[in-house]
C-alpha positions as a printed NumPy array, in Angstrom:
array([[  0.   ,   0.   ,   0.   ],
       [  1.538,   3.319,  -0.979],
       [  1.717,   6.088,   1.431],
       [  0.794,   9.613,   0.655],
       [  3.688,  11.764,   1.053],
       [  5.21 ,  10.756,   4.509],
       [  9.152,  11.291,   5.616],
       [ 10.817,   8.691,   7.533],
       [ 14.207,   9.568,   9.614],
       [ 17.214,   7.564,   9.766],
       [ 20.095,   7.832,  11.873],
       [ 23.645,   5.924,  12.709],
       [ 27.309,   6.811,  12.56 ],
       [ 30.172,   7.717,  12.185],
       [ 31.739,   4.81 ,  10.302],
       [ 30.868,   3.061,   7.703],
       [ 29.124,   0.122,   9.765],
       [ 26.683,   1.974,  10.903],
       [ 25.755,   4.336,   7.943],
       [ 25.9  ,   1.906,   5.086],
       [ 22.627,  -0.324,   7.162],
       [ 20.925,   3.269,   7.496],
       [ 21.241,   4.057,   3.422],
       [ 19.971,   0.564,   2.894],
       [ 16.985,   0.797,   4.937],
       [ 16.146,   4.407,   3.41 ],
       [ 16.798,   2.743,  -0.057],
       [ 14.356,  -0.006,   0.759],
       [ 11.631,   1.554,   2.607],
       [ 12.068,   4.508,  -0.558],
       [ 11.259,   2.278,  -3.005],
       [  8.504,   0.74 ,  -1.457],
       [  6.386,   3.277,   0.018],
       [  5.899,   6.821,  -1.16 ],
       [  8.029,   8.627,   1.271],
       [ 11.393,  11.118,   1.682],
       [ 13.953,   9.557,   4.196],
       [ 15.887,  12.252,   5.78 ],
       [ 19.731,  11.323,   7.515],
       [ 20.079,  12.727,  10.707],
       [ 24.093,  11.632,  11.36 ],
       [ 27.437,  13.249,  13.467],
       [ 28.427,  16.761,  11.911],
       [ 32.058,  15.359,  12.099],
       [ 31.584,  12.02 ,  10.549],
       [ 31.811,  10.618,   7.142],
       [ 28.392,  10.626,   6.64 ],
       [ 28.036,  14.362,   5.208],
       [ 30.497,  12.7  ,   2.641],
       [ 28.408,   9.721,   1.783],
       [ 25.075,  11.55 ,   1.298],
       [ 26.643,  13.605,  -1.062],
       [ 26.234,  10.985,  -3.682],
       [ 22.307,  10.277,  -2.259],
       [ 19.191,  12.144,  -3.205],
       [ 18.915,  12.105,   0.564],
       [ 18.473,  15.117,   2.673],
       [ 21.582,  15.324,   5.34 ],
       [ 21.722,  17.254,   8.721],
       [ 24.592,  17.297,  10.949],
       [ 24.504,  17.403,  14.802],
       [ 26.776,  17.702,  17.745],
       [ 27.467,  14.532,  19.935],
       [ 30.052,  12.812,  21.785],
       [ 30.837,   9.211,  23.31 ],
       [ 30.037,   8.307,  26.795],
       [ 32.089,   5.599,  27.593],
       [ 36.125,   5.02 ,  28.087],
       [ 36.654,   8.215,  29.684],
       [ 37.045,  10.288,  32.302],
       [ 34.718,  12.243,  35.01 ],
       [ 35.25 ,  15.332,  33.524],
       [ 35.28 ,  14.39 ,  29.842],
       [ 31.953,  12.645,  30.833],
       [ 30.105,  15.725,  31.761],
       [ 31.69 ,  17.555,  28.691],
       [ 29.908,  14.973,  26.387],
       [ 26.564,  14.957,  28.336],
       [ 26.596,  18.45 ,  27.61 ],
       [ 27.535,  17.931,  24.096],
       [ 25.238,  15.437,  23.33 ],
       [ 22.486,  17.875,  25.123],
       [ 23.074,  19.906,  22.544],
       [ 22.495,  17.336,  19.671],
       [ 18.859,  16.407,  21.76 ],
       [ 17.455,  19.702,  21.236],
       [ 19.259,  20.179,  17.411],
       [ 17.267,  16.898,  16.795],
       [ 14.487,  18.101,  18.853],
       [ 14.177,  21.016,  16.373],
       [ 14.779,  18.737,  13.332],
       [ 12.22 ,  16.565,  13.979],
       [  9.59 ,  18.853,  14.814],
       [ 10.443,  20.42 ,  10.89 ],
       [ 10.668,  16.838,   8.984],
       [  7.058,  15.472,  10.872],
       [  8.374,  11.467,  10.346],
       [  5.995,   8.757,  10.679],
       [  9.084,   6.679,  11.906],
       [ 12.896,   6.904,  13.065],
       [ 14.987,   4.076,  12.718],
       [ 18.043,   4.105,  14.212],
       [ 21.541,   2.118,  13.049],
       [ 23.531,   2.59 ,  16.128],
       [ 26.679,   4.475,  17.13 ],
       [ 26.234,   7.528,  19.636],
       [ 25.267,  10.081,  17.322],
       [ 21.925,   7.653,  17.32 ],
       [ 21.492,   8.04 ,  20.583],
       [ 20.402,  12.367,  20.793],
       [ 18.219,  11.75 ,  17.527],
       [ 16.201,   8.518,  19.118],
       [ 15.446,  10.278,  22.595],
       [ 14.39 ,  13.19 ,  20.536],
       [ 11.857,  11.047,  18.828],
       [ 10.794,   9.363,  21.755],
       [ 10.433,  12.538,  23.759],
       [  8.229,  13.61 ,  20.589],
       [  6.251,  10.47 ,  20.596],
       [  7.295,   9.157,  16.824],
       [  7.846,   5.232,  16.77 ],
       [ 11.316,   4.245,  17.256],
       [ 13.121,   1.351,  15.37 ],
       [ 17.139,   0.324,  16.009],
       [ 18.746,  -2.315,  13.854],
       [ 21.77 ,  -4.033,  15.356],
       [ 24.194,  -4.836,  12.83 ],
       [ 26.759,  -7.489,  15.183],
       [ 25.964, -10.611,  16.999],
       [ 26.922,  -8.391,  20.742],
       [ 25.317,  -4.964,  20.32 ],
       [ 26.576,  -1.844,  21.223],
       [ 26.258,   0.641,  24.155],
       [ 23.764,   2.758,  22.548],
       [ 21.379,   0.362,  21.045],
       [ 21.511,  -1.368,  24.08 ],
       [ 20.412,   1.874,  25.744],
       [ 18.06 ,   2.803,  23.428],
       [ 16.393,  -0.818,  23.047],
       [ 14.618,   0.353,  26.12 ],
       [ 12.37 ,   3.027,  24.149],
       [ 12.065,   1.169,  21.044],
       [  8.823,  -0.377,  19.362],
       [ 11.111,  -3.283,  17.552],
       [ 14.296,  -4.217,  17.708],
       [ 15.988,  -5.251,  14.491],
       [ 19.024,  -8.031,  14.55 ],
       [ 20.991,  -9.545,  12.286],
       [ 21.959, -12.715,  14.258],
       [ 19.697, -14.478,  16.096],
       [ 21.936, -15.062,  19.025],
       [ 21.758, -11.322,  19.857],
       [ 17.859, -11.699,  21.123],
       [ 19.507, -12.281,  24.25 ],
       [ 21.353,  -9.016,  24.922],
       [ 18.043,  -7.078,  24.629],
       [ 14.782,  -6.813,  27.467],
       [ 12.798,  -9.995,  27.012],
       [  9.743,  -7.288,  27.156],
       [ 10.609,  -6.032,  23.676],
       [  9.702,  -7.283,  19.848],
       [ 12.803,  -8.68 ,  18.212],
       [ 12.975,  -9.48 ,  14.378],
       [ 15.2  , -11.024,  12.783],
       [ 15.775,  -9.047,   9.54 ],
       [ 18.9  ,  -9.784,   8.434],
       [ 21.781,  -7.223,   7.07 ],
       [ 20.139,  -5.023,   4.801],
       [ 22.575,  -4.342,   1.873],
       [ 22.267,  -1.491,  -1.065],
       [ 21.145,  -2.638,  -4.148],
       [ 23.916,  -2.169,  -5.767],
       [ 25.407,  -4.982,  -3.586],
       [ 23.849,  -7.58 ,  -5.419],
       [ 26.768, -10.211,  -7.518],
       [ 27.976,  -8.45 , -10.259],
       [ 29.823,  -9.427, -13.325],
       [ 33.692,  -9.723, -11.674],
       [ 35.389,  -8.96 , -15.41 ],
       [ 33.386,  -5.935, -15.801],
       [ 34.2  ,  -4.912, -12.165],
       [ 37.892,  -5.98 , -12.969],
       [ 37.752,  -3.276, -16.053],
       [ 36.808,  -0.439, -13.85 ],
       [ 40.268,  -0.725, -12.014],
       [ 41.763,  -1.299, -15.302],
       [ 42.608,  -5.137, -14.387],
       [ 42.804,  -7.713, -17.086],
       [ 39.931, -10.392, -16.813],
       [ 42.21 , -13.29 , -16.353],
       [ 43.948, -11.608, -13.255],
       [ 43.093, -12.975,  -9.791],
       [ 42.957,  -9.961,  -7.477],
       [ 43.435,  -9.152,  -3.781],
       [ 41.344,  -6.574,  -1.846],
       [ 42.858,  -5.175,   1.251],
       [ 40.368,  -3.013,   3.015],
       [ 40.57 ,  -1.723,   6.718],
       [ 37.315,  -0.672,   7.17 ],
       [ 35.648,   2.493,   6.391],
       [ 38.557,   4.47 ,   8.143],
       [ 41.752,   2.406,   7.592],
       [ 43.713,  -0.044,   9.858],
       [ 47.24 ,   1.235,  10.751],
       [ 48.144,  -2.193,  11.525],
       [ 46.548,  -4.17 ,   8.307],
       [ 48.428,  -1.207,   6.242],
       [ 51.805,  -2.084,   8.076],
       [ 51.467,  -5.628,   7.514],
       [ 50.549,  -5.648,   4.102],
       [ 53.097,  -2.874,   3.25 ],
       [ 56.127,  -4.84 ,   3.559],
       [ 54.778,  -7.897,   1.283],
       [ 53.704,  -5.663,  -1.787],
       [ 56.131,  -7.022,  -3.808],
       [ 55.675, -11.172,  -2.708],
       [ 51.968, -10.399,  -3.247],
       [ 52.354,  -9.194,  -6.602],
       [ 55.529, -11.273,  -7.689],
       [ 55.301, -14.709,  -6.161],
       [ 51.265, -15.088,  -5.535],
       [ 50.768, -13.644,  -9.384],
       [ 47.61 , -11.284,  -7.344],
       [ 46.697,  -7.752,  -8.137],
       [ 46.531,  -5.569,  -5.397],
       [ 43.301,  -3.107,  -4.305],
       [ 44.672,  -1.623,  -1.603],
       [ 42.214,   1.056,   0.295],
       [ 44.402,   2.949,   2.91 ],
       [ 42.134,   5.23 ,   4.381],
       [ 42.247,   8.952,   4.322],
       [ 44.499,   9.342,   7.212],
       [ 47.348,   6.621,   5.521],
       [ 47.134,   7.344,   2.326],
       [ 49.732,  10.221,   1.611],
       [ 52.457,   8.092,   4.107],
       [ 51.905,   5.012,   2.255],
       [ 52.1  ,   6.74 ,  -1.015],
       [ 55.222,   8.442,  -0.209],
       [ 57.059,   5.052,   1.105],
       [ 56.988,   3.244,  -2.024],
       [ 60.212,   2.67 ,  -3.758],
       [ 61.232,   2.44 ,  -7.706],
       [ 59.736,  -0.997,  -8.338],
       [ 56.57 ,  -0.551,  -6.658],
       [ 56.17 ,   2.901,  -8.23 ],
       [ 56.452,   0.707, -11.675],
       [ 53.713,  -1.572,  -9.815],
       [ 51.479,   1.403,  -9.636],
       [ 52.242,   2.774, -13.14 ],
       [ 51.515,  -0.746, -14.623],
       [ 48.488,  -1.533, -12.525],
       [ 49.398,  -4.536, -10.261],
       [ 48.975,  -2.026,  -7.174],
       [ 46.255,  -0.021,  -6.932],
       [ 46.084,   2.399,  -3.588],
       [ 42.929,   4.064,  -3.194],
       [ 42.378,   6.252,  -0.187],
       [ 38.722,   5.777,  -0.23 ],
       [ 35.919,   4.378,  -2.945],
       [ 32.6  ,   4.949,  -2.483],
       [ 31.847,   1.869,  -5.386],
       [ 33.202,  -0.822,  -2.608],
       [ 30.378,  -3.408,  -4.621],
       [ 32.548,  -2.801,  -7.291],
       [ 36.072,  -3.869,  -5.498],
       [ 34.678,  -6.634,  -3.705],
       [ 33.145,  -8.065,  -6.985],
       [ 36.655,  -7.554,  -8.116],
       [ 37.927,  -9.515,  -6.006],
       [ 38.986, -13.219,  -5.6  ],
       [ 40.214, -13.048,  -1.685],
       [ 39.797, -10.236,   0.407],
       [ 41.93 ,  -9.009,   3.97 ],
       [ 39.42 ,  -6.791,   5.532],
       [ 38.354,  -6.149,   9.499],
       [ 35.401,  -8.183,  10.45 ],
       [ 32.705,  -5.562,  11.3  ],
       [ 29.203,  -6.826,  10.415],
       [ 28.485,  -5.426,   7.882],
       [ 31.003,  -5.576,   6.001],
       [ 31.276,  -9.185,   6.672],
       [ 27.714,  -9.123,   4.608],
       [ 28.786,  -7.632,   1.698],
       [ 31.231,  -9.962,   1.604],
       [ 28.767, -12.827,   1.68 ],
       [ 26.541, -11.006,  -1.018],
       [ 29.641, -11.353,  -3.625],
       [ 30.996, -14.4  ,  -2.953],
       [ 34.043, -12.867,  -1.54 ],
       [ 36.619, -15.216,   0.728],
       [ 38.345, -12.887,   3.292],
       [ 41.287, -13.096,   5.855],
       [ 39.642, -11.447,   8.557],
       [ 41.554,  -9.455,  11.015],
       [ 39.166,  -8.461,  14.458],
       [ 39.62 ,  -5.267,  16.187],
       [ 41.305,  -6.397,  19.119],
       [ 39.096,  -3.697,  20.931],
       [ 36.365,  -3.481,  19.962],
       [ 33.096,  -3.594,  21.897],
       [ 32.183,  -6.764,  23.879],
       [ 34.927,  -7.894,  20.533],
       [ 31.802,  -8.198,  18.909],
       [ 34.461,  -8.458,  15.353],
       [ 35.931, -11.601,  16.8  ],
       [ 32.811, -13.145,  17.183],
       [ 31.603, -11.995,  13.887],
       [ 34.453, -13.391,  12.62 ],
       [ 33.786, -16.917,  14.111],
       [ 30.903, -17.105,  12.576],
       [ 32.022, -16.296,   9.218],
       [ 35.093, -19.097,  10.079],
       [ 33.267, -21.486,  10.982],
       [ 30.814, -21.562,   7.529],
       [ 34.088, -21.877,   5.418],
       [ 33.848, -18.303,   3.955],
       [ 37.284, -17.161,   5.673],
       [ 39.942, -17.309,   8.56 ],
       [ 40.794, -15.657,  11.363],
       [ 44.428, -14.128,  11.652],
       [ 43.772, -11.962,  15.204],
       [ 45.619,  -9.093,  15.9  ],
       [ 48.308, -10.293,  18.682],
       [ 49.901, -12.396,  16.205],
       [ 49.576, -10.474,  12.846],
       [ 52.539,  -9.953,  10.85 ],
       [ 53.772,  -9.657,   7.27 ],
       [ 54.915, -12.797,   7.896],
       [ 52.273, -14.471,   9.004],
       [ 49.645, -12.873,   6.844],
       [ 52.06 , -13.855,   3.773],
       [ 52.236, -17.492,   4.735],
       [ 48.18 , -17.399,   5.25 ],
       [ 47.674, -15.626,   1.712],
       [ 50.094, -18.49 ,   0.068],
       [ 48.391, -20.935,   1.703],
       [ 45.288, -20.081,   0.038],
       [ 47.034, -19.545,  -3.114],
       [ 46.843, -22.324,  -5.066],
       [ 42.452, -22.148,  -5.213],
       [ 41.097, -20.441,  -8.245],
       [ 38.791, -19.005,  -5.446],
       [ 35.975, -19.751,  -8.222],
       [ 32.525, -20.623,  -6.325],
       [ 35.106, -20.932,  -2.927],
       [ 32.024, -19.275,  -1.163],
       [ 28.686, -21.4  ,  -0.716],
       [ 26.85 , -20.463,   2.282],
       [ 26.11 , -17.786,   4.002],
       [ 26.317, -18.689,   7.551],
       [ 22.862, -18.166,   8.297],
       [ 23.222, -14.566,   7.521],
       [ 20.247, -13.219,   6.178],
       [ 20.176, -10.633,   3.563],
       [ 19.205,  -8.889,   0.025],
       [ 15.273,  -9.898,  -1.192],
       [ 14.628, -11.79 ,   2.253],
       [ 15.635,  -9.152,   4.452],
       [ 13.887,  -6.219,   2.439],
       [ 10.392,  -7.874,   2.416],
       [ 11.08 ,  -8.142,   6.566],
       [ 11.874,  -4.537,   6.399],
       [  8.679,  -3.602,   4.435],
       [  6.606,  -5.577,   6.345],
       [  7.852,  -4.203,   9.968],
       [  7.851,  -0.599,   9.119],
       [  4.946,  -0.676,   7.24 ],
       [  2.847,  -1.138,  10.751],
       [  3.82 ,   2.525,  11.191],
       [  3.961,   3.873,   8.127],
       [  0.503,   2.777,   7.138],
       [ -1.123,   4.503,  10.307]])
């Protein structure tokens, strides 16, 4: 049933993890029902960047994180994220949505108690298997709680509607053709490429251990390199290489991108992948057949990425090389290891992941209950 002109509000940030779910649920929703979604996300994050490239309407707020810091710095971000309750406050009160669905990271967090204080149905999806501080906060106000794995019911009040929905990917993540993705990096179709990718900001320590073994990538595994540094590597890691890895670049066997907004494109590139195990990236994986060397953030909350990273292990879709014992070295001997598989078809489950046409009609079907009233 379309909707007559209604606006919808999504919100999450500031990496990649947690804006990439948001655009997909705005795409989704978009294309269903008659309605604008509107991003609310951190004015500091990489979402302003992002939306660029949307027909989505961005706005920018103050906030801060709460946790793994001191007294002082505490009270600083209450204060800041005060601020970001009544910019969303305001906002909201202009947009009118019908519903605000919320992707997680703190900037969520001033936009959702907004909404709730304003009496507009609240939605959060939960991207990892352990969920983060603020959905966990804000699972308490919420009229459904969205998960990806089923084992993450748990973490949430047993008082509260939990669906299991899946990752929802853009559409552009669907499997592409990997020779015409090849041709938009300017690779010949018969090379087997490697995509290095340290999430949606970098990895300082994936970029040192894969700096060193350029050239045994490229010579000795016969694999094209995609390397994306991040913004804050790039220019170092650019201004390391030597002669013959200058005549890599020139010639196309290493490619160093900074950042690509067209990461369907890379991944359908690629043959084998060393990337960080966030969730959903981990997806997007899945959705192009992509085998990965996953590499956890050894901090990360509850190490949700290690146990994300289990479960991709344990379906056959990757390994595990954790962060205490990651070196060129070691990563080397893993990628050689692997080397002799065409990598053709290496992927063939999913590991119980749902996603694309399965997780949209969930999404239609949930939000429509507020949409349609």
């Amino acid at each position: 049933m379309k909707i007559k002109g209604s606006n919808i509000v999504v919100s999450g940030g500031k990496t990649g993890g947690h804006i990439y779910p948001a655009l997909a649920i705005a795409e989704i929703l978009k294309s269903e029902y008659n309605i604008q979604p509107h991003y609310i996300g951190a004015n500091n994050g990489m979402e302003s960047k992002i939306l660029k490239n949307e027909n989505i309407p961005f706005y920018g707020i103050a906030f801060a994180p709460l946790i793994g810091m001191s007294l002082l710095n505490k009270i600083k971000s209450f204060f800041i994220n005060l601020r970001g309750f009544f910019a969303s406050l305001i906002l909201l009160n202009r947009i009118k949505p019908k519903l605000v669905i919320g992707t997680g990271g703190f900037v969520a967090g001033p936009v959702l108690s907004a909404a709730f204080v304003l009496r507009i149905p609240i939605i959060i999806h939960e991207q990892n298997v352990v969920p983060g501080f603020t959905n966990k906060l804000l699972a308490k106000i919420s009229k459904e709680i969205w998960i990806t794995f089923n084992e993450s019911s748990k973490y949430f009040p047993s008082n509260k509607r939990k669906v299991l929905t899946g990752m929802p990917l853009r559409n552009s993540f669907q499997k592409l053709d990997s020779n015409e993705s090849k041709e938009y990096f300017g690779i010949e179709k018969d090379k087997k490429v490697l995509l290095i990718a340290g999430g949606s900001q970098g990895s300082k320590i994936i970029n040192k251990a894969v700096r060193t073994i350029y050239k045994g990538i490229i010579h000795d595994l016969d694999l094209t390199i995609i390397h994306i540094t991040g913004a804050s590597y790039y220019n170092d890691i650019i201004e390391s290489l030597d002669s013959d890895e200058l005549k890599m670049v020139e010639e196309g066997k290493l490619i160093l991108k900074d950042y690509i907004s067209e990461m369907e494109l890379a991944l359908n590139a690629a043959n084998i992948t060393i990337s960080r195990a966030g969730a959903s990236f981990i997806c997007e994986l899945i959705a192009t057949k992509s085998y990965s060397i996953l590499i956890p953030i050894k901090n990360s909350a509850s190490n949700h990425q290690l146990k994300n990273a289990k479960a991709v292990e344990k379906a056959g879709m990757g390994r595990i090389v954790e962060e205490d014992i990651l070196t060129s070295a070691n990563l080397f001997t893993t990628l050689k290891s692997l080397s002799p598989f065409t990598f053709e078809n290496i992927i063939t489950s999913n590991a119980g992941i749902l996603y694309g046409e399965n997780t949209k009609a969930i999404i239609r079907k949930e939000s429509g209950k507020y949409l349609n009233e």
